[in-house]
C-alpha positions as CSV (number, residue, x, y, z in Angstrom):
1,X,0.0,0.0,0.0
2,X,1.0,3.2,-0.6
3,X,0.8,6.1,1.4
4,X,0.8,9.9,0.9
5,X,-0.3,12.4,3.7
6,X,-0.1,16.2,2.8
7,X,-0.9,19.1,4.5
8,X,-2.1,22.4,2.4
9,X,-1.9,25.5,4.2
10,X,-0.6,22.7,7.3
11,X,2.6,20.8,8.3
12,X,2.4,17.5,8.8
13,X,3.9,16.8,11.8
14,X,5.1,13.0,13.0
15,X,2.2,12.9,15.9
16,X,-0.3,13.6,13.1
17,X,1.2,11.5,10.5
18,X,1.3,8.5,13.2
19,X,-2.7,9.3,14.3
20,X,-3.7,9.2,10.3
21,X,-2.1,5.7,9.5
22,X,-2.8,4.1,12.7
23,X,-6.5,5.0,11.6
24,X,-6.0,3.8,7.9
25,X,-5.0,0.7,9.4
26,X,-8.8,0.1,10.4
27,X,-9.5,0.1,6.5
28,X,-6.5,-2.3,5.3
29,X,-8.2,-4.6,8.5
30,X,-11.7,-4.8,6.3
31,X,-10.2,-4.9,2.5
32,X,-6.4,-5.9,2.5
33,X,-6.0,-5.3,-1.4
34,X,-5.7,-1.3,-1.3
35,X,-3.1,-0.1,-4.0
36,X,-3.2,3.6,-3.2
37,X,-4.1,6.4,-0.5
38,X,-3.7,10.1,-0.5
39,X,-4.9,11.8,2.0
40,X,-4.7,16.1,2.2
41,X,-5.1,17.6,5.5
42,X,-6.0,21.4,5.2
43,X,-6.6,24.6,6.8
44,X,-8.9,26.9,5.4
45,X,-8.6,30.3,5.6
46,X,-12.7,31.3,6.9
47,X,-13.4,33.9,9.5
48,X,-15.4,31.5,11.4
49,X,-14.3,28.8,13.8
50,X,-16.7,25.7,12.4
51,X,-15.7,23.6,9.8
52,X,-12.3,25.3,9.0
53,X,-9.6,22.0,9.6
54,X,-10.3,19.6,6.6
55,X,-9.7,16.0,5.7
56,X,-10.1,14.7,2.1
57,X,-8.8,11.3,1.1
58,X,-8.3,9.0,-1.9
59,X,-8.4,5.4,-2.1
60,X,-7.4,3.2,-5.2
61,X,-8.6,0.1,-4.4
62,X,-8.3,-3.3,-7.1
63,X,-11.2,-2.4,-9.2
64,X,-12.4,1.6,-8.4
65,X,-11.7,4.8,-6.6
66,X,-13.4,5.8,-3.6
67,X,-13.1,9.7,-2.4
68,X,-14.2,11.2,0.9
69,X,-14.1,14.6,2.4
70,X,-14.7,15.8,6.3
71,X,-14.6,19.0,7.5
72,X,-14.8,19.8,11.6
73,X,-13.4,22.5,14.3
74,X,-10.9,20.0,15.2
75,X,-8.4,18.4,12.6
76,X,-8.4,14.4,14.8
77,X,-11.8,14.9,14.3
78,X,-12.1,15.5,11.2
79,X,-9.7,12.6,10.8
80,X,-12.0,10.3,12.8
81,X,-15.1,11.4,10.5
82,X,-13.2,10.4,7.5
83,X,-12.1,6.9,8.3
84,X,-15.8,5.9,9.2
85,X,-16.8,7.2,5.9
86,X,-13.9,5.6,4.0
87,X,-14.4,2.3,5.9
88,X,-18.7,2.3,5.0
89,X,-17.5,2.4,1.6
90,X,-15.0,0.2,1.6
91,X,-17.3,-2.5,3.1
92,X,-19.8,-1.6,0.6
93,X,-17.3,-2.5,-2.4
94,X,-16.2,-5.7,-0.8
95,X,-19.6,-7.0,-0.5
96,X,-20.3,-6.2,-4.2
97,X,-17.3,-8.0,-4.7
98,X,-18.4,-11.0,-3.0
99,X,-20.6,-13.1,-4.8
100,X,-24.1,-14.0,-2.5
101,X,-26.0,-15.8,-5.2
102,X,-24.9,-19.8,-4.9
103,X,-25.7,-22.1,-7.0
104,X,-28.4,-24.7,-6.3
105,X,-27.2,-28.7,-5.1
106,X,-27.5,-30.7,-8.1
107,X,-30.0,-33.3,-7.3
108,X,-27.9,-36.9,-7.4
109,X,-30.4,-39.9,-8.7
């Protein structure tokens, strides 16, 4: 897997980087083939307080991309709000992967 964090407007600093991945790890525990994530950390530049530390990832997993944004006061939790959404959807693709419909016994005479 590989593994980009950035920061816009942000450094990344090695407590931050450690919180991310050890919360990415949660993913790779549901789906184990995930090629690629990027995730951007960002500050934006608003007047008010709400909403202004931002989280965005992207996942390129064997087969699609999946995206997800969250945006909170507090950057961990905006980190937190994105690995629940990333990890909805990437239980969602695995059980479209997964094939439910079996086939029925052949009858033995």
């Amino acid at each position: 897997m590989n593994l980009t964090i950035s920061g816009h407007h942000l450094e990344v600093t090695p407590a931050l980087r450690t919180y991310v991945t050890h919360k990415l790890d949660r993913i790779m525990r549901h789906f184990d083939q995930v090629v690629d994530v990027k995730v951007l950390l960002s500050v934006e530049k608003q007047k008010e307080k709400e909403r202004r530390q931002r989280a965005e990832c992207n996942i390129h997993v064997k087969g699609s991309d999946m995206f997800a944004e969250s945006a909170h006061e507090d950057l961990y939790a905006a980190v937190d709000e994105l690995v629940d959404k990333l990890d909805r959807q990437v239980v969602r693709h695995k059980d479209r992967l997964q094939n439910h419909h079996h086939d029925a016994p052949k009858r033995i005479m």
